[in-house]
mmCIF file of the N, C-alpha and C atoms, coordinates in Angstrom:
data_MODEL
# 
_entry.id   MODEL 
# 
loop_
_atom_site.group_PDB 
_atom_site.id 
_atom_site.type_symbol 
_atom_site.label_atom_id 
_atom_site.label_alt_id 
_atom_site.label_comp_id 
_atom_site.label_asym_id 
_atom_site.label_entity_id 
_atom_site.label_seq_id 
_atom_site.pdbx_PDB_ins_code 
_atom_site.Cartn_x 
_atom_site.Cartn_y 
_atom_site.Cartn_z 
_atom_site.occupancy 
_atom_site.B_iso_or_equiv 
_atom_site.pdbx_formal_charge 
_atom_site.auth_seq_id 
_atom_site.auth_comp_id 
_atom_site.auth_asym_id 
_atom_site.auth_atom_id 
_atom_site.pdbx_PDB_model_num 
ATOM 1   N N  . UNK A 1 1  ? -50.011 -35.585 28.522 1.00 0.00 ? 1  UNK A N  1 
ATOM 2   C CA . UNK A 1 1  ? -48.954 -36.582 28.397 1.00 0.00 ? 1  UNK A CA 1 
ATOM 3   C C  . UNK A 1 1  ? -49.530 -37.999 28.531 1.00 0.00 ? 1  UNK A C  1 
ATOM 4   N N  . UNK A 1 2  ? -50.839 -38.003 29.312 1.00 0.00 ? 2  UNK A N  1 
ATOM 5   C CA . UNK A 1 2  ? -51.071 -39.775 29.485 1.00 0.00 ? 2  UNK A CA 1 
ATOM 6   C C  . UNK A 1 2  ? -51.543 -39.915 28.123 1.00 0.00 ? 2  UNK A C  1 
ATOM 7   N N  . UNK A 1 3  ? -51.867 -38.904 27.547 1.00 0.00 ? 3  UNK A N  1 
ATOM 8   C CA . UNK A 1 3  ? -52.952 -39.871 26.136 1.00 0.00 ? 3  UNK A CA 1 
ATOM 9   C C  . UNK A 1 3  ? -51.724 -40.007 24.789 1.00 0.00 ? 3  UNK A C  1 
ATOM 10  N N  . UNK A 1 4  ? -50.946 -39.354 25.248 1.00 0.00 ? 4  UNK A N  1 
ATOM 11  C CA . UNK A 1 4  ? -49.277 -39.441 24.148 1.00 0.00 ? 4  UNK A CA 1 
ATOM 12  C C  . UNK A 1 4  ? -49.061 -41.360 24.774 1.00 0.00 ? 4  UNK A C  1 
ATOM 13  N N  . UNK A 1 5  ? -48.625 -41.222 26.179 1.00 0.00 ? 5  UNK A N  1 
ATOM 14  C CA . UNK A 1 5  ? -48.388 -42.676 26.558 1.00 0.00 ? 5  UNK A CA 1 
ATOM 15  C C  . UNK A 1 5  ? -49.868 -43.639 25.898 1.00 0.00 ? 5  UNK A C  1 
ATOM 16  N N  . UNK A 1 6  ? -50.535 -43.517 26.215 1.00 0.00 ? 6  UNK A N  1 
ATOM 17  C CA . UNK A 1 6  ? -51.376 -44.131 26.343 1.00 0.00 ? 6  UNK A CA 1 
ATOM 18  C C  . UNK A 1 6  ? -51.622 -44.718 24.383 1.00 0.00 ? 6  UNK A C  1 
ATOM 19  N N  . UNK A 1 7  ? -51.336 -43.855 23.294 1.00 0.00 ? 7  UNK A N  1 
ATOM 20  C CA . UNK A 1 7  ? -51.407 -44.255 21.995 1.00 0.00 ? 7  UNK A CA 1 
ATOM 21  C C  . UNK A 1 7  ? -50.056 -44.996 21.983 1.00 0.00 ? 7  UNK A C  1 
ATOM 22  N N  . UNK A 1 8  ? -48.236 -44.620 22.954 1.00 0.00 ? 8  UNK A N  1 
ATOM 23  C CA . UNK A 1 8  ? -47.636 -45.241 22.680 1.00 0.00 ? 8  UNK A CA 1 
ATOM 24  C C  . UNK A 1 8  ? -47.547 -46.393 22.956 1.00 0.00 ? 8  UNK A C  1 
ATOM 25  N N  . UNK A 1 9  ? -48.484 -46.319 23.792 1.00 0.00 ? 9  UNK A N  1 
ATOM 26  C CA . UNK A 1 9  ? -48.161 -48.253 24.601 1.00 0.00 ? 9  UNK A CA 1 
ATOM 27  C C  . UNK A 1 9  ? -49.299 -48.992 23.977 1.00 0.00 ? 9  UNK A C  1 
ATOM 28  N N  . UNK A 1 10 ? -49.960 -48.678 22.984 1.00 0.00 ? 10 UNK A N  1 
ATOM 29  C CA . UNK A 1 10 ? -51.007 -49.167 22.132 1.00 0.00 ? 10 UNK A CA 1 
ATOM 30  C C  . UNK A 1 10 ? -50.065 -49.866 21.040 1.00 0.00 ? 10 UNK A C  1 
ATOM 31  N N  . UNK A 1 11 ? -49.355 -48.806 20.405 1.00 0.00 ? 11 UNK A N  1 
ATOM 32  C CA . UNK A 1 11 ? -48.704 -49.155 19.072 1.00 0.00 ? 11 UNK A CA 1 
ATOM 33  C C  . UNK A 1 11 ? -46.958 -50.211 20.027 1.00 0.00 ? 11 UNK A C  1 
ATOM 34  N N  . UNK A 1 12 ? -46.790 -49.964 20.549 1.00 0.00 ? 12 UNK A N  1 
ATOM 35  C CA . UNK A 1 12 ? -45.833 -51.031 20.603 1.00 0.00 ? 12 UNK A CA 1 
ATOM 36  C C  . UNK A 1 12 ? -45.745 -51.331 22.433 1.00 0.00 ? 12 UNK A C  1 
ATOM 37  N N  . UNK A 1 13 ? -46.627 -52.068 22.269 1.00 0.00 ? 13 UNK A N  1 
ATOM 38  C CA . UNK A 1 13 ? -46.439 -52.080 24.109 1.00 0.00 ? 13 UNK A CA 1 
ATOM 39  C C  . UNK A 1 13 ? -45.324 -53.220 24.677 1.00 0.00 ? 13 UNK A C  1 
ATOM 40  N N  . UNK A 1 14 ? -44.424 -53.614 24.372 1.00 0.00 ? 14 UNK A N  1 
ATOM 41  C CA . UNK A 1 14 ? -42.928 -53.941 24.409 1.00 0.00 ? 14 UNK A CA 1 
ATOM 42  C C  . UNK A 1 14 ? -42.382 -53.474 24.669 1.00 0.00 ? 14 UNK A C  1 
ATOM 43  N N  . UNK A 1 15 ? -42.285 -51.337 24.653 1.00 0.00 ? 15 UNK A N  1 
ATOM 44  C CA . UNK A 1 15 ? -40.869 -50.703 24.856 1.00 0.00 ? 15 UNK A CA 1 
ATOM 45  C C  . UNK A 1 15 ? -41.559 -50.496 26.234 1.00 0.00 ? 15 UNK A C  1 
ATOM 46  N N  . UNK A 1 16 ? -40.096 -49.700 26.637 1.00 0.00 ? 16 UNK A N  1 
ATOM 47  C CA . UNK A 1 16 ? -40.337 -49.121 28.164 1.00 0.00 ? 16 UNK A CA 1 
ATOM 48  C C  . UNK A 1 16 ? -40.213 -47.431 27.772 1.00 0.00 ? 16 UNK A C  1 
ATOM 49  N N  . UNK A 1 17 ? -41.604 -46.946 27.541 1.00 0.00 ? 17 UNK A N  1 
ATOM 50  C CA . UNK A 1 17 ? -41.676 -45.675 26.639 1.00 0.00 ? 17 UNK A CA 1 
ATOM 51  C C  . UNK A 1 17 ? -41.185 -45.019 27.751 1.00 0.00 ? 17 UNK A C  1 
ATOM 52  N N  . UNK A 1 18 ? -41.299 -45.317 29.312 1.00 0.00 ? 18 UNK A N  1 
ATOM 53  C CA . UNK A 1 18 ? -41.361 -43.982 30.383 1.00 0.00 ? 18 UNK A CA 1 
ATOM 54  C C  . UNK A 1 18 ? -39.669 -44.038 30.436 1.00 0.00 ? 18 UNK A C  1 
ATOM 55  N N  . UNK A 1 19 ? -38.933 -45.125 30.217 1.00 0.00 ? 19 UNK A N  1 
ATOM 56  C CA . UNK A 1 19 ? -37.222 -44.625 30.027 1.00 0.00 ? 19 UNK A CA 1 
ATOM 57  C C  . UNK A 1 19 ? -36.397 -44.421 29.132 1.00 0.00 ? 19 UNK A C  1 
ATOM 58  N N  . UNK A 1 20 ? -37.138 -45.453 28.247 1.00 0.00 ? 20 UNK A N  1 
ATOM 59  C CA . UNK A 1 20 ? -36.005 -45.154 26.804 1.00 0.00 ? 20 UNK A CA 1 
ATOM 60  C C  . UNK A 1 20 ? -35.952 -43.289 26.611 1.00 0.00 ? 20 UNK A C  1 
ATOM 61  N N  . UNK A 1 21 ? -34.916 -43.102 26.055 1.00 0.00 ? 21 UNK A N  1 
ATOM 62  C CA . UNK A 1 21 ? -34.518 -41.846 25.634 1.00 0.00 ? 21 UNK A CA 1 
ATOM 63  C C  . UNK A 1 21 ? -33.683 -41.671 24.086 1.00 0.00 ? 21 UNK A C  1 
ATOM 64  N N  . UNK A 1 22 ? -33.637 -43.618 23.382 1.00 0.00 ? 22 UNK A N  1 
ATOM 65  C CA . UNK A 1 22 ? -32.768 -43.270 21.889 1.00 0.00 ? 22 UNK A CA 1 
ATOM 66  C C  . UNK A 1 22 ? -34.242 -44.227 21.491 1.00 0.00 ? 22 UNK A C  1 
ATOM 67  N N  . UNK A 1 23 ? -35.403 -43.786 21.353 1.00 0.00 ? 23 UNK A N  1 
ATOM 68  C CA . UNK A 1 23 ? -36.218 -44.922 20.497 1.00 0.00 ? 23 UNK A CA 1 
ATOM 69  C C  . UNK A 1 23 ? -35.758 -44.688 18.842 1.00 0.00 ? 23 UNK A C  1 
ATOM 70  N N  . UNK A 1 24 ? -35.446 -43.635 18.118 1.00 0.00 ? 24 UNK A N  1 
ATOM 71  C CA . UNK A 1 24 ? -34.897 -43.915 16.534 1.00 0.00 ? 24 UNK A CA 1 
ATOM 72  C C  . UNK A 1 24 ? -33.298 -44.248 16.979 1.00 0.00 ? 24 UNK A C  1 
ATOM 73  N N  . UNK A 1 25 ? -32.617 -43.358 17.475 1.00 0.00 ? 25 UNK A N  1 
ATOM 74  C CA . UNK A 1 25 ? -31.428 -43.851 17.953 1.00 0.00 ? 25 UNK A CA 1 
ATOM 75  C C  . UNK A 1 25 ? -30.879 -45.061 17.728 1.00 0.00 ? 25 UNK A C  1 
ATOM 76  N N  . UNK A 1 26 ? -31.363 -45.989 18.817 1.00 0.00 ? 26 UNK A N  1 
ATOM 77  C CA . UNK A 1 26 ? -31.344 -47.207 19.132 1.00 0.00 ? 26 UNK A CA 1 
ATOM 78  C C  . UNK A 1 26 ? -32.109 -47.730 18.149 1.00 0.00 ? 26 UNK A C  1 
ATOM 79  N N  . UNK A 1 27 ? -32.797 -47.738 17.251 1.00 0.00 ? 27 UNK A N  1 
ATOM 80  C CA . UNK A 1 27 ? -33.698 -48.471 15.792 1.00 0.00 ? 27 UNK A CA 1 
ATOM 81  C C  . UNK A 1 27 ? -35.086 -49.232 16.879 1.00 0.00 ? 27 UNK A C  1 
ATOM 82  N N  . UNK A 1 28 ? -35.710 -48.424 17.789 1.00 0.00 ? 28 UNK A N  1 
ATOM 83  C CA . UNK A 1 28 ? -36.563 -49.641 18.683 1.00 0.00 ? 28 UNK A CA 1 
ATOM 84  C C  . UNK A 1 28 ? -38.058 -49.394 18.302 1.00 0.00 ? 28 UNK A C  1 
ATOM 85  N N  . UNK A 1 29 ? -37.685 -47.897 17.683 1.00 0.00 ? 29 UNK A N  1 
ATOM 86  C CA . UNK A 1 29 ? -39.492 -47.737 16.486 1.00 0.00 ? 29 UNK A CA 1 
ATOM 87  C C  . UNK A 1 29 ? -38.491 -47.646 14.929 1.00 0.00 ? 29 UNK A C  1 
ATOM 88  N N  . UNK A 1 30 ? -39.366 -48.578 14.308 1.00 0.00 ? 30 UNK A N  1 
ATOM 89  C CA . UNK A 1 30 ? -39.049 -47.954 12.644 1.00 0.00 ? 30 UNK A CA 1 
ATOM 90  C C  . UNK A 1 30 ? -39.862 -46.902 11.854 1.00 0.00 ? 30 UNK A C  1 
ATOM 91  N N  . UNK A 1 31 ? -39.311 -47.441 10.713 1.00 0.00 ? 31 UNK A N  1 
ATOM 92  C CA . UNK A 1 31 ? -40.219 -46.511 9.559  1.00 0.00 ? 31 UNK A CA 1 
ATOM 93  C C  . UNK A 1 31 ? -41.628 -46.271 10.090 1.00 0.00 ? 31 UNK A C  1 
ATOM 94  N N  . UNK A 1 32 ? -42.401 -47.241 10.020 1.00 0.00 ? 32 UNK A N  1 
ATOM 95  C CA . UNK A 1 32 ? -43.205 -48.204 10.167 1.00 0.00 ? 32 UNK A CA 1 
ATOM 96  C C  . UNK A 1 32 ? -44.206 -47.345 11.213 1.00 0.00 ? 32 UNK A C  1 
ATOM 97  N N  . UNK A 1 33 ? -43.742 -47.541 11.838 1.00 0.00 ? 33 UNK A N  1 
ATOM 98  C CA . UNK A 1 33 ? -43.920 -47.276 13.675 1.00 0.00 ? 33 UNK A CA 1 
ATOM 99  C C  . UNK A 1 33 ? -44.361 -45.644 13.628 1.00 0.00 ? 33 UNK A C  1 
ATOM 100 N N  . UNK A 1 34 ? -43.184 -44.690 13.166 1.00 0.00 ? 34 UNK A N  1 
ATOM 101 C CA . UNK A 1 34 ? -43.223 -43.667 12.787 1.00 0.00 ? 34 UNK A CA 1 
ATOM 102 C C  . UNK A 1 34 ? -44.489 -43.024 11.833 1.00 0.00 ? 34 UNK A C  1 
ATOM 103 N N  . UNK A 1 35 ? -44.493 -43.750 11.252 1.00 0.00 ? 35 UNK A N  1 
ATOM 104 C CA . UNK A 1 35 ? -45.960 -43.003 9.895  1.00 0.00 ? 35 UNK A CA 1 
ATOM 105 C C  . UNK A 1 35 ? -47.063 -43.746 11.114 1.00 0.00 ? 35 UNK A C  1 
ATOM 106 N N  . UNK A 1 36 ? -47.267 -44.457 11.730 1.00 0.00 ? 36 UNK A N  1 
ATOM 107 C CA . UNK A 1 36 ? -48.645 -44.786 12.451 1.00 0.00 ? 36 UNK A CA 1 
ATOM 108 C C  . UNK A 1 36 ? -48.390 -43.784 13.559 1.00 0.00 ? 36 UNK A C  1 
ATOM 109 N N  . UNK A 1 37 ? -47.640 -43.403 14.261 1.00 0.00 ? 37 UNK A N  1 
ATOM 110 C CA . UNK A 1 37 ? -47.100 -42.709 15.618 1.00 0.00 ? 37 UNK A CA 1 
ATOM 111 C C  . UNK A 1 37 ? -47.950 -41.513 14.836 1.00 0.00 ? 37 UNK A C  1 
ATOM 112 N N  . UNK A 1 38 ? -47.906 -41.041 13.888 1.00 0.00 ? 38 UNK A N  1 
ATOM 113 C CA . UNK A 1 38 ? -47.743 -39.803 13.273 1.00 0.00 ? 38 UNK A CA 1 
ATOM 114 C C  . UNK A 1 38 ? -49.028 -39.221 13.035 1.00 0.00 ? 38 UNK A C  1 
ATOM 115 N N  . UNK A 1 39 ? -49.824 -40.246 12.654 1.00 0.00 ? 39 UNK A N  1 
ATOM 116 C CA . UNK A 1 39 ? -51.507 -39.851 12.085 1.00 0.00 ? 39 UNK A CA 1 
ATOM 117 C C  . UNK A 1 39 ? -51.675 -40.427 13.298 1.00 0.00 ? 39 UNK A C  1 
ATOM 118 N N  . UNK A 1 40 ? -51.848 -40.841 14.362 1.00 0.00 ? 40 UNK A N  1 
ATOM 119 C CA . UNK A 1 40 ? -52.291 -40.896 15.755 1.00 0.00 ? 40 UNK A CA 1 
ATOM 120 C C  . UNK A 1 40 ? -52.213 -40.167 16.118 1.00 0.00 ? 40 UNK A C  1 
ATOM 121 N N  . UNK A 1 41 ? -50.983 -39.093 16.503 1.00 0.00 ? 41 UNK A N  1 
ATOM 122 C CA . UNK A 1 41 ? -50.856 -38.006 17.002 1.00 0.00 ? 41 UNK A CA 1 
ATOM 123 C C  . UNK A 1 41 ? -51.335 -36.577 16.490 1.00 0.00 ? 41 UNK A C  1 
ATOM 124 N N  . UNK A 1 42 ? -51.200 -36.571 14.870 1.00 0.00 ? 42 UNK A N  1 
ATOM 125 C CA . UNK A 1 42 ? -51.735 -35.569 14.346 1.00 0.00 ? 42 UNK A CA 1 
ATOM 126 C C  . UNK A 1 42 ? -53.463 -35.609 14.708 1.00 0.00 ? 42 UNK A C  1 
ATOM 127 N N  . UNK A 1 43 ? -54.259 -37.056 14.616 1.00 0.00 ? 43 UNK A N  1 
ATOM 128 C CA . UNK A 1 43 ? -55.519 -36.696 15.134 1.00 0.00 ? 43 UNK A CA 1 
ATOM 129 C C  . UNK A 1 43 ? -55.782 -36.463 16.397 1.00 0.00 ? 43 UNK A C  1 
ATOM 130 N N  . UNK A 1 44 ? -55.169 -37.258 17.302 1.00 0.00 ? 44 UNK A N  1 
ATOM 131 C CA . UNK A 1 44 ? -55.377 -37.015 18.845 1.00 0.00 ? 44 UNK A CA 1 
ATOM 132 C C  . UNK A 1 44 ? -55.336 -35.630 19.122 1.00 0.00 ? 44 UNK A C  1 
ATOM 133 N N  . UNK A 1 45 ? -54.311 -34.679 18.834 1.00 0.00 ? 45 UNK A N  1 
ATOM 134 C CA . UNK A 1 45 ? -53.859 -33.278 19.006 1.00 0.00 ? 45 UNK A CA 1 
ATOM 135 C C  . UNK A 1 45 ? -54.300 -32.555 18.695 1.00 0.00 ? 45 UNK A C  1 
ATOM 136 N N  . UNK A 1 46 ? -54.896 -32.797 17.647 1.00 0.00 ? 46 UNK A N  1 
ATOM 137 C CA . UNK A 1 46 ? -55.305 -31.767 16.009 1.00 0.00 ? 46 UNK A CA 1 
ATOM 138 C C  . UNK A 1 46 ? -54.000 -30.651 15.795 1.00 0.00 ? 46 UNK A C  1 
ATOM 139 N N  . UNK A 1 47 ? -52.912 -31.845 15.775 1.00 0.00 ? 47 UNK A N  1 
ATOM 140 C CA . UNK A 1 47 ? -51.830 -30.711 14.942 1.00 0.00 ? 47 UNK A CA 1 
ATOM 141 C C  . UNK A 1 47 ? -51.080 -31.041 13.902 1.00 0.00 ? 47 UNK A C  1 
ATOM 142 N N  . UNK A 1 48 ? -50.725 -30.690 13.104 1.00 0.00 ? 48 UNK A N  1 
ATOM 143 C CA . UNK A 1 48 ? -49.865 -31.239 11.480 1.00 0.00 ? 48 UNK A CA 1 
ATOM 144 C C  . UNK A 1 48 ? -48.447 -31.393 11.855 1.00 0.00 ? 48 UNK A C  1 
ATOM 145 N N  . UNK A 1 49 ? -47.989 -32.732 12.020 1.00 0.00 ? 49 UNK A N  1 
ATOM 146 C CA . UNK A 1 49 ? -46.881 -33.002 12.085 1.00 0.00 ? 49 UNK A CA 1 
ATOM 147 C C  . UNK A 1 49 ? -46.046 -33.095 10.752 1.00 0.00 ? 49 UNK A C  1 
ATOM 148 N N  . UNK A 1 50 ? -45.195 -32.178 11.086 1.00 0.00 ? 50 UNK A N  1 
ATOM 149 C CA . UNK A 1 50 ? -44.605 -31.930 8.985  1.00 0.00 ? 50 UNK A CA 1 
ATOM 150 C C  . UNK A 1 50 ? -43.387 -32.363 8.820  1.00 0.00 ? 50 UNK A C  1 
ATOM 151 N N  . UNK A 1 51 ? -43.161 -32.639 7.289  1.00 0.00 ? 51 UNK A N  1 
ATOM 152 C CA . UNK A 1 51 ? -41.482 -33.183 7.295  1.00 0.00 ? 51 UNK A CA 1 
ATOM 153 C C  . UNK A 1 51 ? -40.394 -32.847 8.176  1.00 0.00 ? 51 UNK A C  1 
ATOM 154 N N  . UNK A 1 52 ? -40.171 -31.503 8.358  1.00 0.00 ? 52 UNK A N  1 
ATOM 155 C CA . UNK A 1 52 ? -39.457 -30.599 9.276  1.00 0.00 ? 52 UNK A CA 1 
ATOM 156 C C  . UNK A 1 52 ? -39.052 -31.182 10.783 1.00 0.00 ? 52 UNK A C  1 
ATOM 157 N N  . UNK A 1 53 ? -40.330 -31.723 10.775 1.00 0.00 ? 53 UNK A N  1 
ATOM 158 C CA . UNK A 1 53 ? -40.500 -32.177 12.690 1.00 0.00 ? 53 UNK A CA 1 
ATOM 159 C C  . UNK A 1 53 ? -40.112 -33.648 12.520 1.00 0.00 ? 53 UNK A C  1 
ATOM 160 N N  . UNK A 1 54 ? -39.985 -34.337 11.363 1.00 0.00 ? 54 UNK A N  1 
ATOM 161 C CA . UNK A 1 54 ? -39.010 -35.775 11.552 1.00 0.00 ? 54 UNK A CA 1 
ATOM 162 C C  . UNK A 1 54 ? -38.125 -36.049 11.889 1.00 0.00 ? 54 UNK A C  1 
ATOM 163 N N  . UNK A 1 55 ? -37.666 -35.039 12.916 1.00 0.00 ? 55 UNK A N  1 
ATOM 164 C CA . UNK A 1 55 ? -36.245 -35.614 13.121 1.00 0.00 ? 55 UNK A CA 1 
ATOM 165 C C  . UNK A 1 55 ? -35.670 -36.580 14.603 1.00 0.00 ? 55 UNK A C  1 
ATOM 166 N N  . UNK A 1 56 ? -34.863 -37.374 14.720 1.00 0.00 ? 56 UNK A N  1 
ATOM 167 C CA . UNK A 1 56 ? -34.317 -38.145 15.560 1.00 0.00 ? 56 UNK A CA 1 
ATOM 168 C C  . UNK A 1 56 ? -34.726 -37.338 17.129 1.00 0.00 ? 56 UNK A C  1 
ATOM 169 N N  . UNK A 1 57 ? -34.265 -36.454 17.363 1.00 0.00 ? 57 UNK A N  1 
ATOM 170 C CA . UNK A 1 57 ? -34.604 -35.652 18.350 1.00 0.00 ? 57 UNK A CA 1 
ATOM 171 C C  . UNK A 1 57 ? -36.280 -35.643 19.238 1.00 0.00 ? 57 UNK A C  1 
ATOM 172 N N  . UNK A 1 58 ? -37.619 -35.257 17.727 1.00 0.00 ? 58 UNK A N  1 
ATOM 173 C CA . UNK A 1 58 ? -38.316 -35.048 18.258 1.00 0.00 ? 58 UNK A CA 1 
ATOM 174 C C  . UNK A 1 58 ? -38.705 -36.504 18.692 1.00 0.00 ? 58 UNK A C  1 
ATOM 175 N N  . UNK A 1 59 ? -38.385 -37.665 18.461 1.00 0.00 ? 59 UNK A N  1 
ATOM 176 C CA . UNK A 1 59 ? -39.178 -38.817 18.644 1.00 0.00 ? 59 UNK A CA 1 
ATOM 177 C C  . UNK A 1 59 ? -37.997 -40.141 19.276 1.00 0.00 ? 59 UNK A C  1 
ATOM 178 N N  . UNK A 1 60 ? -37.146 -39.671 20.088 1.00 0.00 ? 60 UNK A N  1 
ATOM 179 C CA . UNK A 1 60 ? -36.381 -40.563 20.825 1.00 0.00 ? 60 UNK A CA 1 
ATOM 180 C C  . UNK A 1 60 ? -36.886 -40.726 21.945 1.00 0.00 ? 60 UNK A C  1 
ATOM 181 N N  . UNK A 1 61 ? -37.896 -40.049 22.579 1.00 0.00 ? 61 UNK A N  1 
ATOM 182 C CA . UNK A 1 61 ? -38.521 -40.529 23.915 1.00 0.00 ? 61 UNK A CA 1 
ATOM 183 C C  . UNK A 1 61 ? -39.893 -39.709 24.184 1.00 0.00 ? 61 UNK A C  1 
ATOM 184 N N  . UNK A 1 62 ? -40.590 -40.172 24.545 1.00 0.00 ? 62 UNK A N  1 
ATOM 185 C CA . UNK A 1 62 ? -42.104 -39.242 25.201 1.00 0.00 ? 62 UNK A CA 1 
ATOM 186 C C  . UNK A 1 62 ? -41.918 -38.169 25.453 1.00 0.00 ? 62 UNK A C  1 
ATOM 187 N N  . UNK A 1 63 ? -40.829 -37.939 26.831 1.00 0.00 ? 63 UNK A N  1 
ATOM 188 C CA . UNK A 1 63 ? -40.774 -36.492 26.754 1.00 0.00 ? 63 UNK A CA 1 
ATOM 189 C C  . UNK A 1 63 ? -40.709 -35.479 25.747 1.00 0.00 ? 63 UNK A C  1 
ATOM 190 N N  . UNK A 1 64 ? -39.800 -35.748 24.659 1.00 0.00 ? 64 UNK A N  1 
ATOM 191 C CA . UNK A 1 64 ? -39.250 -34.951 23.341 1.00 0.00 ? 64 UNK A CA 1 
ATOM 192 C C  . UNK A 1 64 ? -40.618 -35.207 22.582 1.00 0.00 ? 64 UNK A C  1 
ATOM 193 N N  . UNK A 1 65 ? -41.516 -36.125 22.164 1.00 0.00 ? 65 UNK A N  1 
ATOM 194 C CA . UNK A 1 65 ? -42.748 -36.016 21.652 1.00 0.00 ? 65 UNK A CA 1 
ATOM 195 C C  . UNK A 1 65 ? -43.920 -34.990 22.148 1.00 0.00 ? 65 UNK A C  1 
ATOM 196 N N  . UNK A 1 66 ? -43.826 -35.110 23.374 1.00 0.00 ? 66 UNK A N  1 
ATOM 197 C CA . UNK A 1 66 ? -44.577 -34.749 24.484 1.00 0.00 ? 66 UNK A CA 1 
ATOM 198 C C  . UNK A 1 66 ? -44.187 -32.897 23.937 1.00 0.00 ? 66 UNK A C  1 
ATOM 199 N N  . UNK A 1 67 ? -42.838 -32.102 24.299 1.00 0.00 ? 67 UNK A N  1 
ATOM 200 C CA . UNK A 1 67 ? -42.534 -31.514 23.849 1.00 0.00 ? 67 UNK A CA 1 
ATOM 201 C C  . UNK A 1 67 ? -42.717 -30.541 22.537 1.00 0.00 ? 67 UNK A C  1 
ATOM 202 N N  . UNK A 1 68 ? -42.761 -31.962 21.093 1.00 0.00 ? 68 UNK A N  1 
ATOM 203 C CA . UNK A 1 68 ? -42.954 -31.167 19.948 1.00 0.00 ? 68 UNK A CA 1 
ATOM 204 C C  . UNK A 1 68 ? -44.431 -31.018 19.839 1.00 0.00 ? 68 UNK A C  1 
ATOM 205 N N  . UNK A 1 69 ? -45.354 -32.128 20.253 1.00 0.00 ? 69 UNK A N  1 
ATOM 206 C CA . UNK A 1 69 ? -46.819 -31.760 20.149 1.00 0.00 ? 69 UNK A CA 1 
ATOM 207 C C  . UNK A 1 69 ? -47.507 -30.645 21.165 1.00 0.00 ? 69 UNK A C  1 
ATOM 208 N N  . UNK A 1 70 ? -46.729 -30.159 22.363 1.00 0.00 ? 70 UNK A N  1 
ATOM 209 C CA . UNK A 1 70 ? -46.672 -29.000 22.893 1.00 0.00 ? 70 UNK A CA 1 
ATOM 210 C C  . UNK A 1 70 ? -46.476 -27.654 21.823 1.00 0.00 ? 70 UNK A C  1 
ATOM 211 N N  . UNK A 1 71 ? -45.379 -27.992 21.132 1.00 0.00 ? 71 UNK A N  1 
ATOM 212 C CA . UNK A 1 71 ? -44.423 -26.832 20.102 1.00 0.00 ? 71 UNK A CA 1 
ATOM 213 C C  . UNK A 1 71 ? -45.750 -26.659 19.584 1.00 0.00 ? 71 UNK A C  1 
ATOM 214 N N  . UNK A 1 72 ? -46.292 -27.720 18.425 1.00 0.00 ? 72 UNK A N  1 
ATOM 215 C CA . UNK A 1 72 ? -47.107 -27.765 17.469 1.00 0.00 ? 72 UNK A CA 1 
ATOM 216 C C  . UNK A 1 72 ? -48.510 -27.145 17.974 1.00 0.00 ? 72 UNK A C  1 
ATOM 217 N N  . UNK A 1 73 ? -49.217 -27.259 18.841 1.00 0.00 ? 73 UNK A N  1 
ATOM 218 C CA . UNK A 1 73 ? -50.213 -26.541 19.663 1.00 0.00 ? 73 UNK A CA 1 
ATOM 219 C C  . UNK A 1 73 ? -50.199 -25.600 19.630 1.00 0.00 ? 73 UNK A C  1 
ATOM 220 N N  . UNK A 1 74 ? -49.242 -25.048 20.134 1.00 0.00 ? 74 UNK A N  1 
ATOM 221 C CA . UNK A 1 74 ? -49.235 -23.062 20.241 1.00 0.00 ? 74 UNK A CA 1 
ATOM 222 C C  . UNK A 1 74 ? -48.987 -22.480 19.149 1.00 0.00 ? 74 UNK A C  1 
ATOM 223 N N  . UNK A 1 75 ? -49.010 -23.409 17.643 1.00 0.00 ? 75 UNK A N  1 
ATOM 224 C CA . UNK A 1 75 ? -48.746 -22.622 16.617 1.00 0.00 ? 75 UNK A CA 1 
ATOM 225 C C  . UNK A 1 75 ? -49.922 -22.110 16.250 1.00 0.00 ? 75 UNK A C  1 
# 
């Protein structure tokens, strides 16, 4: 989980990643934000984050990231 924080507070170190819980929700990462979040995480992890896994859910807060790159691991 620190190296999930640790790329998020790289790419936008403005939010308060350890509380927010609506980051697409609330619009506080965009498009933008999302496609860099994405190939950071797919290399950090070594896991393929796929259309499927775009959704509002997996990426409204660390924990729920934290979560799907857990999911994505044990595949």
């Amino acid at each position: 989980m620190d190296e999930l924080m640790q790329i998020l507070e790289n790419l936008r170190p403005d939010v308060d990643f350890e509380n927010e819980t609506a980051l697409i929700t609330n619009g506080v990462l965009d498009s933008f934000d999302i496609v860099a979040l994405v190939g950071e995480l797919n290399d950090e992890f070594d896991i393929e984050i796929k259309p499927n896994n775009l959704i509002p859910e997996n990426f409204n807060s660390a924990k729920a990231m934290w979560a799907m790159i857990e999911e994505l691991q044990d595949e």
